[in-house]
Biopython code that builds the backbone (N, CA, C, O; Angstrom):
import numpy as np
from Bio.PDB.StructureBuilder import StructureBuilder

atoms = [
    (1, "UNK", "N", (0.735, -3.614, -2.229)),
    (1, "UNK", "CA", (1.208, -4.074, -3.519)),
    (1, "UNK", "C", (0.227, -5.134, -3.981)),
    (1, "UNK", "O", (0.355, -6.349, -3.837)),
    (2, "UNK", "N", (-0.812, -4.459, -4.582)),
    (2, "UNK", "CA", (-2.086, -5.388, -4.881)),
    (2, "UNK", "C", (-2.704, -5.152, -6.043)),
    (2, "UNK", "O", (-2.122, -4.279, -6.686)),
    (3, "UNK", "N", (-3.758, -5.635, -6.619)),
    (3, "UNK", "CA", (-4.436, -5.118, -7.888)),
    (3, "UNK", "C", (-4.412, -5.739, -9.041)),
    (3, "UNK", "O", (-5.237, -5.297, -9.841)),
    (4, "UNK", "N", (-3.880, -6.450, -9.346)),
    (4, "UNK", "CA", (-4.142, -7.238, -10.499)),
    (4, "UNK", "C", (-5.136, -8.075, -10.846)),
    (4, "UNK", "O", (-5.591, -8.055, -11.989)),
    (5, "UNK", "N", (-5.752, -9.200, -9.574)),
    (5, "UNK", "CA", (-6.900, -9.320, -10.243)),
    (5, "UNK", "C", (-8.324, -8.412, -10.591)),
    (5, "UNK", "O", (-9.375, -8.698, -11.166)),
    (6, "UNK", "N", (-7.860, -7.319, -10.012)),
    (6, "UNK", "CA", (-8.734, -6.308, -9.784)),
    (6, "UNK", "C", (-9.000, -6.178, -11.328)),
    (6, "UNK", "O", (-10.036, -5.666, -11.752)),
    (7, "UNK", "N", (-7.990, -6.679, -12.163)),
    (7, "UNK", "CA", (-8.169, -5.920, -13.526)),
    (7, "UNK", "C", (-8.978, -6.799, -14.752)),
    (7, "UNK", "O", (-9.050, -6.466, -15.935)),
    (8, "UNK", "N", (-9.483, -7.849, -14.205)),
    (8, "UNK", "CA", (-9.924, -8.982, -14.768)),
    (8, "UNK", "C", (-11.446, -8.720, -15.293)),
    (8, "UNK", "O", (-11.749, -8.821, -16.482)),
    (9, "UNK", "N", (-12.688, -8.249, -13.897)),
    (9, "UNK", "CA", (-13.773, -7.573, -14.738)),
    (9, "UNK", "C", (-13.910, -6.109, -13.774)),
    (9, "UNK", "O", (-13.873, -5.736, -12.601)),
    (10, "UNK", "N", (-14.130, -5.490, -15.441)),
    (10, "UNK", "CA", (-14.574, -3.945, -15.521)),
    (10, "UNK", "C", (-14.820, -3.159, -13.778)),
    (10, "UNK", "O", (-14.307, -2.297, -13.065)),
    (11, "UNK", "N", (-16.294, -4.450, -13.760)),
    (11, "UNK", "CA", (-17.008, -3.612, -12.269)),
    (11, "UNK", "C", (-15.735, -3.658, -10.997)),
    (11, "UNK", "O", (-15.733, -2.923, -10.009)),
    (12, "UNK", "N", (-14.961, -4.439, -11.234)),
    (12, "UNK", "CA", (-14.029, -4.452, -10.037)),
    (12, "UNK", "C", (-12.783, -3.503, -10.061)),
    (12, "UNK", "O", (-12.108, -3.153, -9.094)),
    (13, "UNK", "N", (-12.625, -3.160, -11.397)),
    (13, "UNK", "CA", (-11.420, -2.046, -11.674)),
    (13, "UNK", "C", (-12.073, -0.930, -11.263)),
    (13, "UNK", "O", (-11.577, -0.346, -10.299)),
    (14, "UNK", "N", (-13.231, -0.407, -11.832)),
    (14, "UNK", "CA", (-13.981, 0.725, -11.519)),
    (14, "UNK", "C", (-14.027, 0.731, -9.840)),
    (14, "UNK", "O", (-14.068, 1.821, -9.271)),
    (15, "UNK", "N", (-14.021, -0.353, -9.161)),
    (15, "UNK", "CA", (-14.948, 0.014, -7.118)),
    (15, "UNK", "C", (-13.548, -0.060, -6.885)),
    (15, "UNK", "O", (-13.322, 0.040, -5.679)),
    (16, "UNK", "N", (-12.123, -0.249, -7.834)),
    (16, "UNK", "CA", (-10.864, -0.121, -6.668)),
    (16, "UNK", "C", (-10.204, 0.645, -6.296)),
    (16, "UNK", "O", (-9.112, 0.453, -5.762)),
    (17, "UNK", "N", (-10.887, 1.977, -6.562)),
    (17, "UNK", "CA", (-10.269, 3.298, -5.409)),
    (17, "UNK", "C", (-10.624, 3.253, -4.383)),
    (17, "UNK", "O", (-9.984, 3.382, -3.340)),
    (18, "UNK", "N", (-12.535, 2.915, -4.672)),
    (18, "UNK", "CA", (-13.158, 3.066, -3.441)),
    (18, "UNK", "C", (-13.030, 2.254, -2.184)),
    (18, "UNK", "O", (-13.421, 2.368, -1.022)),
    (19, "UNK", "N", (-12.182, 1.208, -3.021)),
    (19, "UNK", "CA", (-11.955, -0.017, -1.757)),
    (19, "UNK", "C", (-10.700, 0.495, -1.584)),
    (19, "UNK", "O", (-10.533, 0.323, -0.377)),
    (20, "UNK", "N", (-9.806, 0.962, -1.964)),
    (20, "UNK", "CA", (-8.685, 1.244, -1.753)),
    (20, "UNK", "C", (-8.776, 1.755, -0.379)),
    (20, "UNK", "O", (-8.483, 1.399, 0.763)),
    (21, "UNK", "N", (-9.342, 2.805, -1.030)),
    (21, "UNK", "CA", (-9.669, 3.898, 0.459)),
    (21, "UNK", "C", (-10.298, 3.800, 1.768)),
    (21, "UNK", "O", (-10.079, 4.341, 2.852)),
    (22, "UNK", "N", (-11.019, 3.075, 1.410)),
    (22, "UNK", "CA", (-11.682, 2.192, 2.464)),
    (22, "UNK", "C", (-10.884, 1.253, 3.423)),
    (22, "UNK", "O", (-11.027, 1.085, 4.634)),
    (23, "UNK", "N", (-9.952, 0.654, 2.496)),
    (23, "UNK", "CA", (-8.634, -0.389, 3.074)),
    (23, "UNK", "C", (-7.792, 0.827, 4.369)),
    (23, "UNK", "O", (-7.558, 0.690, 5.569)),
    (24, "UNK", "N", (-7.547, 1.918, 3.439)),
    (24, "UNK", "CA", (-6.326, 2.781, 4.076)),
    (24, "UNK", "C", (-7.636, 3.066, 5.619)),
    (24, "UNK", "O", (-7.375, 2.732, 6.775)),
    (25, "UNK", "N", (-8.958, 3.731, 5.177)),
    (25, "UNK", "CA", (-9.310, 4.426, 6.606)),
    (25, "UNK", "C", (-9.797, 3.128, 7.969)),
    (25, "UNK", "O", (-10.076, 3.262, 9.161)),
    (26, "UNK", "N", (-9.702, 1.795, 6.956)),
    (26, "UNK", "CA", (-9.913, 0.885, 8.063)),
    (26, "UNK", "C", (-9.283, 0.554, 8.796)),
    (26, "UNK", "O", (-9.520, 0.251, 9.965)),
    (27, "UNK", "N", (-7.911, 0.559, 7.948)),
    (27, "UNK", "CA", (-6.349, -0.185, 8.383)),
    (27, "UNK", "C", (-5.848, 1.087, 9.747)),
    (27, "UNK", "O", (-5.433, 0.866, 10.885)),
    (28, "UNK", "N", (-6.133, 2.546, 8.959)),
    (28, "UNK", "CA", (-5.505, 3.434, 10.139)),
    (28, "UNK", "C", (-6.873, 3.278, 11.342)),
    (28, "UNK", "O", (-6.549, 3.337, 12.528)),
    (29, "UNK", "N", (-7.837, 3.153, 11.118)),
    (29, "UNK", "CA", (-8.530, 2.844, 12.212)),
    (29, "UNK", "C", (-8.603, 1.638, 13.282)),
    (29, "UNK", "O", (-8.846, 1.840, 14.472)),
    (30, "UNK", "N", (-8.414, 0.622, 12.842)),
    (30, "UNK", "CA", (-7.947, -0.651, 13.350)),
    (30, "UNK", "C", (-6.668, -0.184, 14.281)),
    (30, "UNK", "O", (-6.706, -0.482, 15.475)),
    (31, "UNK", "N", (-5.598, 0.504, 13.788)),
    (31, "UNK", "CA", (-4.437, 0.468, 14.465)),
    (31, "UNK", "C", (-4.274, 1.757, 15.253)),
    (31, "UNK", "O", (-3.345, 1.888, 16.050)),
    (32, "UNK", "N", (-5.342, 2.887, 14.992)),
    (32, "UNK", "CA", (-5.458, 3.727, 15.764)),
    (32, "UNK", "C", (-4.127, 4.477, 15.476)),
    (32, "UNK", "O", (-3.129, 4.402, 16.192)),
    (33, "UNK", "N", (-4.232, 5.169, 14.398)),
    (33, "UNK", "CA", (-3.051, 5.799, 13.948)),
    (33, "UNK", "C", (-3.304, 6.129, 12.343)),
    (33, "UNK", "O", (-2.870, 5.646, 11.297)),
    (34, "UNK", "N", (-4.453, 7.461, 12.759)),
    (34, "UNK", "CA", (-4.999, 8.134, 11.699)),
    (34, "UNK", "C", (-4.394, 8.532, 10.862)),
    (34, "UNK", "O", (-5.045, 8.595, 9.819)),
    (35, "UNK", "N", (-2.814, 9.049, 10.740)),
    (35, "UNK", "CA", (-2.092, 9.409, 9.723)),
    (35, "UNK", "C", (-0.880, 8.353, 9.309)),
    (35, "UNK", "O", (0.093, 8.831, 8.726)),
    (36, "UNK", "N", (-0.911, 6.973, 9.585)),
    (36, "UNK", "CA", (-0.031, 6.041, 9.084)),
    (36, "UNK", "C", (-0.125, 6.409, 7.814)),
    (36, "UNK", "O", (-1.121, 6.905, 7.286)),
    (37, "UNK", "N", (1.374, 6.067, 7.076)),
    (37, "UNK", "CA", (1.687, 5.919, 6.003)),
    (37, "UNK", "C", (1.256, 5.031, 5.107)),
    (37, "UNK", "O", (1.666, 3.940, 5.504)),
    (38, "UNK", "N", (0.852, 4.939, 4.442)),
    (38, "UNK", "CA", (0.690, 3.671, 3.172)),
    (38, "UNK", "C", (1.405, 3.855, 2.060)),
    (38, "UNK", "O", (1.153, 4.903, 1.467)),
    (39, "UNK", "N", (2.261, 3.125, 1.570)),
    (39, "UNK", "CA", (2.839, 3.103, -0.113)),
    (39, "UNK", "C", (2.233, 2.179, -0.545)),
    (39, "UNK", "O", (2.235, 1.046, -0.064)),
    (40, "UNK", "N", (1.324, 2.744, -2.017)),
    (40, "UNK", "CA", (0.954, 2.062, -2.389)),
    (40, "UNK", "C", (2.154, 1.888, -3.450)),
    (40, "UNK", "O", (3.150, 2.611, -3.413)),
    (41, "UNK", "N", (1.952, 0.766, -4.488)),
    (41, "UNK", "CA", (2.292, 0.166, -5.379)),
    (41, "UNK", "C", (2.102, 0.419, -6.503)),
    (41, "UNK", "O", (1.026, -0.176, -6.551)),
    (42, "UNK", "N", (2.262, 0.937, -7.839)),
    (42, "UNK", "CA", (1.105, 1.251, -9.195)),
    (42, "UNK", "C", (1.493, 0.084, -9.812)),
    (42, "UNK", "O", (2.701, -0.051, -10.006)),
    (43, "UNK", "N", (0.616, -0.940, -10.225)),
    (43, "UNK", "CA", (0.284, -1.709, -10.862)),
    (43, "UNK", "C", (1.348, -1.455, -12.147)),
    (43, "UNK", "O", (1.288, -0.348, -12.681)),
    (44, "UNK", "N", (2.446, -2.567, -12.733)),
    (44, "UNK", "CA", (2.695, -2.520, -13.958)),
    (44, "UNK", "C", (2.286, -3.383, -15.193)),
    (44, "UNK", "O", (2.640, -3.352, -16.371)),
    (45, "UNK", "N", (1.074, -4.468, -14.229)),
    (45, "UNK", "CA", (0.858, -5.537, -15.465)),
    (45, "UNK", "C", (-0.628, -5.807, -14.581)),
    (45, "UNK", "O", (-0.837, -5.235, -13.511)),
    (46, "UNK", "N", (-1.227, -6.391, -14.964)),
    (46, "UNK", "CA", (-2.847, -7.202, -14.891)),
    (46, "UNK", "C", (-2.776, -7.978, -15.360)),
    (46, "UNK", "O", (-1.853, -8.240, -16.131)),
    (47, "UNK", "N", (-4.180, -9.039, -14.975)),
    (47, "UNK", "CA", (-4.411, -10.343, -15.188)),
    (47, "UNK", "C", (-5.025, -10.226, -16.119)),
    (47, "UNK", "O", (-4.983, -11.066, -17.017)),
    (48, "UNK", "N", (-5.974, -8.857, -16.187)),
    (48, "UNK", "CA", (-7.298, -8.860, -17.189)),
    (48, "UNK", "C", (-6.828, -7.417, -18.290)),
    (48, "UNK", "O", (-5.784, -6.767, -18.345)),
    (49, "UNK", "N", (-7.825, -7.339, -18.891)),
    (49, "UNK", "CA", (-7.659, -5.700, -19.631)),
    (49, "UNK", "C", (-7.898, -4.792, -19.102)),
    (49, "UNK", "O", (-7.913, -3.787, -19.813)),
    (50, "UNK", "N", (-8.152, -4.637, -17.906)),
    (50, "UNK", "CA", (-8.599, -3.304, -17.009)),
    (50, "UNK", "C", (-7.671, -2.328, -16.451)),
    (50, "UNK", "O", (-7.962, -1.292, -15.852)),
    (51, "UNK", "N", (-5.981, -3.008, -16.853)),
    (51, "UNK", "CA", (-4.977, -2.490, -15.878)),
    (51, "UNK", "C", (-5.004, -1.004, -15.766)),
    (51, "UNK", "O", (-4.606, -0.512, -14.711)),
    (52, "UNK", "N", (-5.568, 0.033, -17.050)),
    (52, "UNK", "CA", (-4.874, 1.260, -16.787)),
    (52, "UNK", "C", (-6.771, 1.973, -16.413)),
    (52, "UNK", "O", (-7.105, 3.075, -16.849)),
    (53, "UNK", "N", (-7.733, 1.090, -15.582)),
    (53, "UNK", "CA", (-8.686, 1.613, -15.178)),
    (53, "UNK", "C", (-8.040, 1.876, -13.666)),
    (53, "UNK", "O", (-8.116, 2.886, -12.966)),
    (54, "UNK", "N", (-7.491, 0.822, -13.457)),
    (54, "UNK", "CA", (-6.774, 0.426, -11.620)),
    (54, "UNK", "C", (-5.922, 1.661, -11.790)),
    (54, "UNK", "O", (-6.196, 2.651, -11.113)),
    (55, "UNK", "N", (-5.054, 1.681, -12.518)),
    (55, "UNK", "CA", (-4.177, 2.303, -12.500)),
    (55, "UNK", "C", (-4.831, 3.938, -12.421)),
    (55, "UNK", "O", (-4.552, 4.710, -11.503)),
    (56, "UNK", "N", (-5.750, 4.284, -13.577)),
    (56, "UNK", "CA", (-5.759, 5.720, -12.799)),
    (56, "UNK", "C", (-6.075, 5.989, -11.259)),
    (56, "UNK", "O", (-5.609, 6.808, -10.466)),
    (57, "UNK", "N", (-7.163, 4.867, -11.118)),
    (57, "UNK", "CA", (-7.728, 4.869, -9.432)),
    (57, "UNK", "C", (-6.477, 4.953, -8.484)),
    (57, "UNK", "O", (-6.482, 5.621, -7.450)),
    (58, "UNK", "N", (-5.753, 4.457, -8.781)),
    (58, "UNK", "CA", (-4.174, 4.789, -8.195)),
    (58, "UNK", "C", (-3.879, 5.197, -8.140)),
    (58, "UNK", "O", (-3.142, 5.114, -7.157)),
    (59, "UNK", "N", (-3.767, 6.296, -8.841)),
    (59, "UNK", "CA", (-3.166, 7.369, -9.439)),
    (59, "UNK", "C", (-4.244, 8.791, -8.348)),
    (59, "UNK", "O", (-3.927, 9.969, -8.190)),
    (60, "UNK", "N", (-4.840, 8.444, -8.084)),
    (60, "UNK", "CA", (-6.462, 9.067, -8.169)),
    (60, "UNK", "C", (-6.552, 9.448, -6.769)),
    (60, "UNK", "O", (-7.197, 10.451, -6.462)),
    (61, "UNK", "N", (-5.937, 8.710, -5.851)),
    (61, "UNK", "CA", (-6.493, 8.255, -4.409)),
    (61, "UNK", "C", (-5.836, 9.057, -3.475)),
    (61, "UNK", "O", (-4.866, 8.578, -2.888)),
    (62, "UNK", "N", (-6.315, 10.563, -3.161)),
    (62, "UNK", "CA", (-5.910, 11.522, -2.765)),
    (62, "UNK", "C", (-6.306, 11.238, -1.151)),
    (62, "UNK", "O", (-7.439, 11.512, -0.756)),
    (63, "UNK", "N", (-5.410, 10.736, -0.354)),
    (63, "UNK", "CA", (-5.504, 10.803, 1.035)),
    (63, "UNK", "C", (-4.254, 11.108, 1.577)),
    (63, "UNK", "O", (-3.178, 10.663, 1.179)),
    (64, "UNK", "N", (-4.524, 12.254, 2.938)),
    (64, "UNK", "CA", (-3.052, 12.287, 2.983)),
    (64, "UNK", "C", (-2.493, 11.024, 3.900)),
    (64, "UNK", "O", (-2.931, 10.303, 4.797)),
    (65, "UNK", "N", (-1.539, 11.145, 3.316)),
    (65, "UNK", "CA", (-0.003, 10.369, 3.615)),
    (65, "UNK", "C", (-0.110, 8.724, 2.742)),
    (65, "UNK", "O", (0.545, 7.722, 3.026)),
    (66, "UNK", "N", (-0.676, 8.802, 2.137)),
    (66, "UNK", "CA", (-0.523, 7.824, 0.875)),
    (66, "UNK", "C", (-0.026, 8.326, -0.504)),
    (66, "UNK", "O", (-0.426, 9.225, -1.244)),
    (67, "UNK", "N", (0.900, 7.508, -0.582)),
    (67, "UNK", "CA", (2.244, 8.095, -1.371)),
    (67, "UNK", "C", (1.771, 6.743, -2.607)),
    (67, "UNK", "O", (1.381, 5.650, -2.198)),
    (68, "UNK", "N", (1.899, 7.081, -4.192)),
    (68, "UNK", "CA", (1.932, 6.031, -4.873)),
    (68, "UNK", "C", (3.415, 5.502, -5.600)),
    (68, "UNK", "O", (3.728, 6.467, -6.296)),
    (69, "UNK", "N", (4.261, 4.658, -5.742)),
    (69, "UNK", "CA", (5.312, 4.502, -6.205)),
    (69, "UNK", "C", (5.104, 3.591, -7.750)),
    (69, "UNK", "O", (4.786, 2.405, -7.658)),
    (70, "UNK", "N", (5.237, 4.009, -8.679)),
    (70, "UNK", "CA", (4.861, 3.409, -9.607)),
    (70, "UNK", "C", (5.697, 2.713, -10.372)),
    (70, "UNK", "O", (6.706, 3.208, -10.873)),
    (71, "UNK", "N", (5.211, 1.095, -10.565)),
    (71, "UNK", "CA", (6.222, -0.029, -10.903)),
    (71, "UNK", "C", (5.853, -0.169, -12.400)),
    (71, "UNK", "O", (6.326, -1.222, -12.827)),
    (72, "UNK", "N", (5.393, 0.297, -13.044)),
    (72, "UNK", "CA", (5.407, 0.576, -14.577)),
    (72, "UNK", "C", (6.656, 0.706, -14.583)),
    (72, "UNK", "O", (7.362, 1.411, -13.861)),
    (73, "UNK", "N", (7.166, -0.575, -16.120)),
    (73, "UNK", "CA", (7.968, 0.063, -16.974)),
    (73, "UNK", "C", (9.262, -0.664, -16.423)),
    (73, "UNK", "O", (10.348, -0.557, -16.994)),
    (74, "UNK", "N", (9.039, -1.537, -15.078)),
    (74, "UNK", "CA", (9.783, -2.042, -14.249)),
    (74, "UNK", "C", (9.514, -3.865, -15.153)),
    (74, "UNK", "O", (8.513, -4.446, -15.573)),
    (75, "UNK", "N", (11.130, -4.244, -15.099)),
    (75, "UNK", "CA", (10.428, -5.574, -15.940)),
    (75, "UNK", "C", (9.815, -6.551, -15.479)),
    (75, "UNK", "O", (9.390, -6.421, -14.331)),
    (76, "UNK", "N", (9.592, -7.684, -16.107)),
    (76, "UNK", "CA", (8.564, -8.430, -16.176)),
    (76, "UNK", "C", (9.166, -9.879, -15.886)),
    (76, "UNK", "O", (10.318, -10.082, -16.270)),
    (77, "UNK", "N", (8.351, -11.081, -15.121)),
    (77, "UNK", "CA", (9.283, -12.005, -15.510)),
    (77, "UNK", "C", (8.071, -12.762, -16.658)),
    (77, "UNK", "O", (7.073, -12.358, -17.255)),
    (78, "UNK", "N", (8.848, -14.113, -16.545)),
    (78, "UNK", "CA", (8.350, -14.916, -17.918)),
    (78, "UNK", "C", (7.041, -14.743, -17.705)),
    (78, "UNK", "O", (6.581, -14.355, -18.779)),
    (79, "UNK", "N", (5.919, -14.843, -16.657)),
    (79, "UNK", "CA", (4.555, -15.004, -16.367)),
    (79, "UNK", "C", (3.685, -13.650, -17.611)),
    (79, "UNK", "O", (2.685, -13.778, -18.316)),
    (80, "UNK", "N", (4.637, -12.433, -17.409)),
    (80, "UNK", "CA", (4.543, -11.276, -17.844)),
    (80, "UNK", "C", (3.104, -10.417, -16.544)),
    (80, "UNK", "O", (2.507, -9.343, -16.621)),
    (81, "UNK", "N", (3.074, -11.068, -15.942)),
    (81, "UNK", "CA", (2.240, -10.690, -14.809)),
    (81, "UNK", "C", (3.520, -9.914, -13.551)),
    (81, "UNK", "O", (3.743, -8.748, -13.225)),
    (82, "UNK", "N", (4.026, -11.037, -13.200)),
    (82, "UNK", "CA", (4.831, -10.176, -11.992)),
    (82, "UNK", "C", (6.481, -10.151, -11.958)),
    (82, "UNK", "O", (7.099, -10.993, -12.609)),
    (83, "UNK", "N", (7.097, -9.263, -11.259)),
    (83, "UNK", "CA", (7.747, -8.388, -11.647)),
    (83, "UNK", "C", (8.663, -9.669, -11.213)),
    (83, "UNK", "O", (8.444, -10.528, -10.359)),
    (84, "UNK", "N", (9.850, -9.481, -12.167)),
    (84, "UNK", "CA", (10.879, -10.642, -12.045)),
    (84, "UNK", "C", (11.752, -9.773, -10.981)),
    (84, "UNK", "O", (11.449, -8.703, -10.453)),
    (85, "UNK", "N", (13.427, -10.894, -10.763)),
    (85, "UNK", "CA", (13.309, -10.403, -9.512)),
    (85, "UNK", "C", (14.268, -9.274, -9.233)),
    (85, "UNK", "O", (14.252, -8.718, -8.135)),
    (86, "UNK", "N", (15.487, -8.750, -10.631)),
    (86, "UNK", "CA", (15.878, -7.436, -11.406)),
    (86, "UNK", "C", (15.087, -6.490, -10.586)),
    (86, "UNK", "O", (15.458, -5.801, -9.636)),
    (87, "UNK", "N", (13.501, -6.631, -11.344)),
    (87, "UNK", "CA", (12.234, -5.496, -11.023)),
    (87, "UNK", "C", (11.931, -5.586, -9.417)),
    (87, "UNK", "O", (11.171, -4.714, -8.996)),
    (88, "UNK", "N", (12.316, -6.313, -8.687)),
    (88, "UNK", "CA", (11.647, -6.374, -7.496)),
    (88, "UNK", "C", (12.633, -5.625, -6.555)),
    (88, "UNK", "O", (12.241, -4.817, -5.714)),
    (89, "UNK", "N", (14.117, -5.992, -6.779)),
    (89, "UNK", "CA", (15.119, -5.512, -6.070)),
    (89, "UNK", "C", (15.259, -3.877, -6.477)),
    (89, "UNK", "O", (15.559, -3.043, -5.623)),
    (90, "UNK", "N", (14.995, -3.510, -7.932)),
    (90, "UNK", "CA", (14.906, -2.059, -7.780)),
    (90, "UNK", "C", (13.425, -0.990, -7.284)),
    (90, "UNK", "O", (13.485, 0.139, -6.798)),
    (91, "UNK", "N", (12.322, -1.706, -7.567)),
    (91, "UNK", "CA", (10.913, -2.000, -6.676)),
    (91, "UNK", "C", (11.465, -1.462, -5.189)),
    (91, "UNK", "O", (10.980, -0.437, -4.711)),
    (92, "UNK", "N", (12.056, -1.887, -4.790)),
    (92, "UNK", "CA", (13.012, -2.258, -3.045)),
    (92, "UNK", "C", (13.189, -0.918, -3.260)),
    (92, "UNK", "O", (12.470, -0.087, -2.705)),
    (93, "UNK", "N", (14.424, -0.507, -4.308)),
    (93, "UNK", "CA", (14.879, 0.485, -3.596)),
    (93, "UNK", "C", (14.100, 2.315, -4.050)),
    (93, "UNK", "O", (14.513, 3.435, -3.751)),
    (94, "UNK", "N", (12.993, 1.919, -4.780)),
    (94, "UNK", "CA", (12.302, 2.837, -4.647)),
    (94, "UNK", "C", (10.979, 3.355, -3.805)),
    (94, "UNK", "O", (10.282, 4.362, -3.926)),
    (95, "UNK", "N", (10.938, 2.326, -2.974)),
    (95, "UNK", "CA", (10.316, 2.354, -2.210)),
    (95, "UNK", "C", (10.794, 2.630, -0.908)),
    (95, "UNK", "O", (9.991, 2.934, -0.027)),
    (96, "UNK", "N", (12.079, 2.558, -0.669)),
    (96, "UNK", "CA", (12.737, 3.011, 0.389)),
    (96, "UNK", "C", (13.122, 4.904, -0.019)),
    (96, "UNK", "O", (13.149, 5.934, 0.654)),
    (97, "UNK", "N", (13.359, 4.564, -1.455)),
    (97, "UNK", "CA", (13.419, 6.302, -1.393)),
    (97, "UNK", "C", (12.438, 7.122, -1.109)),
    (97, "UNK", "O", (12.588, 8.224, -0.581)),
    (98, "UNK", "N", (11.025, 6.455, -1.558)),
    (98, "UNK", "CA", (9.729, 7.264, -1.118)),
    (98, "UNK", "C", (9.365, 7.571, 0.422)),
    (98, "UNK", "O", (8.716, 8.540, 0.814)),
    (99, "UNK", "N", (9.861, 6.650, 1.133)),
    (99, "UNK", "CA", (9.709, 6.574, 2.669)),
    (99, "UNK", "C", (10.629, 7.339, 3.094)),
    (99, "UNK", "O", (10.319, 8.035, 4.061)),
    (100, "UNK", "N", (11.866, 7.461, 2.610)),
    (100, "UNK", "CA", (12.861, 8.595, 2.612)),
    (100, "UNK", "C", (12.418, 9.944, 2.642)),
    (100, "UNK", "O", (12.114, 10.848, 3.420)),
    (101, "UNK", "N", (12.505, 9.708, 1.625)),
    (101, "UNK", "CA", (11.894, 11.139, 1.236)),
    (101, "UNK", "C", (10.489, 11.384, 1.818)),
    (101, "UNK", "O", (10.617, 12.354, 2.565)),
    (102, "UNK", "N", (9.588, 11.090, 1.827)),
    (102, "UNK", "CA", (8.507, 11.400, 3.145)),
    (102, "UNK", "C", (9.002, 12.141, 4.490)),
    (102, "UNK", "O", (8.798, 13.278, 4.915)),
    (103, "UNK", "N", (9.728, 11.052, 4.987)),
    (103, "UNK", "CA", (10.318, 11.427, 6.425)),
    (103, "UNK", "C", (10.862, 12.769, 6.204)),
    (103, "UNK", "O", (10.356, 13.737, 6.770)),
    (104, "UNK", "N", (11.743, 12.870, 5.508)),
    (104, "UNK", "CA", (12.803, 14.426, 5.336)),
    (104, "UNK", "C", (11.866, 15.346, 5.037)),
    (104, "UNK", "O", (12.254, 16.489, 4.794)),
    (105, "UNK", "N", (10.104, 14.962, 4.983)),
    (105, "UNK", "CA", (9.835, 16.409, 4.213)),
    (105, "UNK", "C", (8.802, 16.582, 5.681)),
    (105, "UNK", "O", (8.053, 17.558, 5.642)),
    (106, "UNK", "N", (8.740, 15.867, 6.709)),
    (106, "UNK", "CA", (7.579, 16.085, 7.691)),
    (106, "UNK", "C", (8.304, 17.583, 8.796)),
    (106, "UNK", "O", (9.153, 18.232, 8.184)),
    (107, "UNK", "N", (8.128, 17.881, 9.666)),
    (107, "UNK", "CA", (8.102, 18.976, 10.305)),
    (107, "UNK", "C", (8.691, 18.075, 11.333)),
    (107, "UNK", "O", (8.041, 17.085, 11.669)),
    (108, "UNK", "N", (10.109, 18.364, 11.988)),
    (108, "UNK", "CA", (10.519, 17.446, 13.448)),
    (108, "UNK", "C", (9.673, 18.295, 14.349)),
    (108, "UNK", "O", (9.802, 17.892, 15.505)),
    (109, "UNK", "N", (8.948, 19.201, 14.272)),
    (109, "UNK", "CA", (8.387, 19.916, 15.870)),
    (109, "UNK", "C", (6.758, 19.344, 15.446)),
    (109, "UNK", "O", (5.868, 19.746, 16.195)),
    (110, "UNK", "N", (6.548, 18.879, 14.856)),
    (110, "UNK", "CA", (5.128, 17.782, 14.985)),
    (110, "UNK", "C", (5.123, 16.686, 15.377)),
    (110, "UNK", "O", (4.107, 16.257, 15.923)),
    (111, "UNK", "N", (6.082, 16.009, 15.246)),
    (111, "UNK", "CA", (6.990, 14.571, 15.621)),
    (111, "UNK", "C", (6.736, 14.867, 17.083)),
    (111, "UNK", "O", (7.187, 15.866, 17.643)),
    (112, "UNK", "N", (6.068, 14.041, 17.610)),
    (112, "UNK", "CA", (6.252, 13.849, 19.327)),
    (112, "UNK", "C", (6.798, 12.746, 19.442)),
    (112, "UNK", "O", (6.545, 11.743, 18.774)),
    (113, "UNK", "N", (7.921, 12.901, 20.661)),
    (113, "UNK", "CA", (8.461, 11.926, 21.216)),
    (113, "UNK", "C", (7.841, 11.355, 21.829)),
    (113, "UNK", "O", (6.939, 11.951, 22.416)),
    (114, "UNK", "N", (8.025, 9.604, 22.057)),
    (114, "UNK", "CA", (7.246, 8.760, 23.297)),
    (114, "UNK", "C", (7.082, 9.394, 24.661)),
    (114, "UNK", "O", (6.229, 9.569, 25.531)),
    (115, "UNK", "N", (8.744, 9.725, 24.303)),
    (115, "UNK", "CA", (9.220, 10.109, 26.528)),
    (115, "UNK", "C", (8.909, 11.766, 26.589)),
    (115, "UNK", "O", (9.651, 12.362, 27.371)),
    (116, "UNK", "N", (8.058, 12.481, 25.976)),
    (116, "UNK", "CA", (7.585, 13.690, 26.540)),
    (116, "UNK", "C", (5.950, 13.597, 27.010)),
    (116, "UNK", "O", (5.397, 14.572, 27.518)),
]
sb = StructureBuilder()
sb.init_structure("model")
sb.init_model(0)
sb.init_chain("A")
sb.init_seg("    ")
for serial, (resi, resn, name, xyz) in enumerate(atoms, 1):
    if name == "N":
        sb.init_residue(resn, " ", resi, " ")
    sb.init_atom(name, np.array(xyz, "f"), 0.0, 1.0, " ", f" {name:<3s}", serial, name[0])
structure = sb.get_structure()
């Protein structure tokens, strides 16, 4: 749940898929767990004018098991930057539905147990 200053200059909205992606294959490499999940976040506000450059890159970032949940449209507090806290608690629960719904759609006979 990141990106907003990303939206401040041009060159940094444009490199934030590529860092995106870079984040996800470092993070599953670091932890050794090539297909961890990531939810990302979609940006509903920026700092700068770049928001809906981030935003397609978001939109954009085809790896599997990165899921995007998009907080557009979700309100605002007074800052008009971040999400008041209405937007955060329903934020919550769509993000639990995405992880939901992930899980229910994987295959249980790929799922290995610890104790086999």
């Amino acid at each position: 749940f990141q990106g907003e200053s990303d939206t401040i200059e041009v060159d940094d909205a444009r490199a934030y898929g590529g860092k995106m992606e870079r984040l996800v294959a470092d993070l599953r490499e670091d932890l050794g767990s090539p297909n961890l999940l990531v939810i990302q976040v979609g940006l509903a506000s920026g700092e700068g004018n770049y928001t809906d450059i981030v935003r397609d890159a978001q939109r954009s970032i085809n790896l599997p098991n990165v899921i995007l949940v998009d907080a557009m449209g979700l309100p605002l507090s007074d800052d008009q930057l971040h999400l008041s806290t209405e937007a955060q608690l329903r934020l919550g629960e769509m993000l639990a539905q995405a992880y939901l719904e992930f899980e229910s759609s994987r295959d249980p006979k790929a799922i290995e147990s610890p104790h086999q």
